[in-house]
C-alpha positions in Angstrom: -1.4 71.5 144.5 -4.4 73.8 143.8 -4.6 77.3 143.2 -6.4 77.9 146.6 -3.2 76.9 147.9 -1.0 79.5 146.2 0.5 82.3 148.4 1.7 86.6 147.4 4.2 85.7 145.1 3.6 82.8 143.2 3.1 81.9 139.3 -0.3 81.2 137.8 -1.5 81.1 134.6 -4.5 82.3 133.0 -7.2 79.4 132.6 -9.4 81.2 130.2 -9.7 84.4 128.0 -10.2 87.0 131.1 -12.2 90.0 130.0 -13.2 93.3 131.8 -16.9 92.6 133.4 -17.4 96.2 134.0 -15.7 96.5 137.4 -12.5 97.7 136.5 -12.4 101.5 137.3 -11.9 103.2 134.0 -11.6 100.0 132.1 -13.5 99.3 129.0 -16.3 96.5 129.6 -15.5 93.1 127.2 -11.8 94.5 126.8 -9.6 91.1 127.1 -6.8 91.7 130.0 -5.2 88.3 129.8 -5.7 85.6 126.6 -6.0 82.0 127.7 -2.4 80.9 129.2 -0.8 83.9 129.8 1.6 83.8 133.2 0.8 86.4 135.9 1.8 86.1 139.1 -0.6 87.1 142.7 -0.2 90.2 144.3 -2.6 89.9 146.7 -5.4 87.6 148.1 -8.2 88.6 149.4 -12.2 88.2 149.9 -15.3 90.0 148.7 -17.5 91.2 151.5 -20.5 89.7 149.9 -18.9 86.2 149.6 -16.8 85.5 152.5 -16.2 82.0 151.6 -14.7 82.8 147.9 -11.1 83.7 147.7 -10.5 86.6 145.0 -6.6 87.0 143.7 -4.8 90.0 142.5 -2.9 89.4 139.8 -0.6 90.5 137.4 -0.5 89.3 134.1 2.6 89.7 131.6 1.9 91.5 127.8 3.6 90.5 125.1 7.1 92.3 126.2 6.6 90.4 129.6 6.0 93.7 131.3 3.6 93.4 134.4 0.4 94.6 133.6 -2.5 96.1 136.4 -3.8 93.7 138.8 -6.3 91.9 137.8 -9.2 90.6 140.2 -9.5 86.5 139.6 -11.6 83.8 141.1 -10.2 80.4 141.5 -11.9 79.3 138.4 -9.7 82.1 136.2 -7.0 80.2 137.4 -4.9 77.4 136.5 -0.9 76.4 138.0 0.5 74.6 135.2 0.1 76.2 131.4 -1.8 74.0 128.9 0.4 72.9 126.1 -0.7 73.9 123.1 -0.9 71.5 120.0 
């Protein structure tokens, strides 16, 4: 399976340190909203007007109390299905 073919709903897991790039409204640019593995799961899938052909995901990553956090605009490349075991 790849993440392109995830649905609303499903699991995923952060595939790299995601940071703010700027275009989160009243976010703080570099602020880190999701360390590498942490489980969020899509809210929403959607496209950017400017790239048609590029999926973006909404999703919403869990803090340390496993609370749901703010969605989170992703690209497929943020995104991984499994979690990477850690050594």
């Amino acid at each position: 399976m790849r993440v392109e073919d995830l649905d609303i709903g499903d699991t995923v897991y952060a595939a790299h340190t995601i940071t703010d790039d700027g275009s989160i409204p009243d976010g703080i640019e570099g602020e880190v909203l999701a360390e590498a593995g942490t489980r969020g799961v899509i809210t929403m899938i959607g496209h950017v007007e400017e790239q048609p052909e590029r999926s973006v995901f909404l999703v919403r990553f869990e803090d340390r109390q496993l609370n749901l956090g703010n969605p989170i605009g992703c690209w497929v490349e943020d995104l991984m299905i499994e979690p990477r075991l850690v050594n």
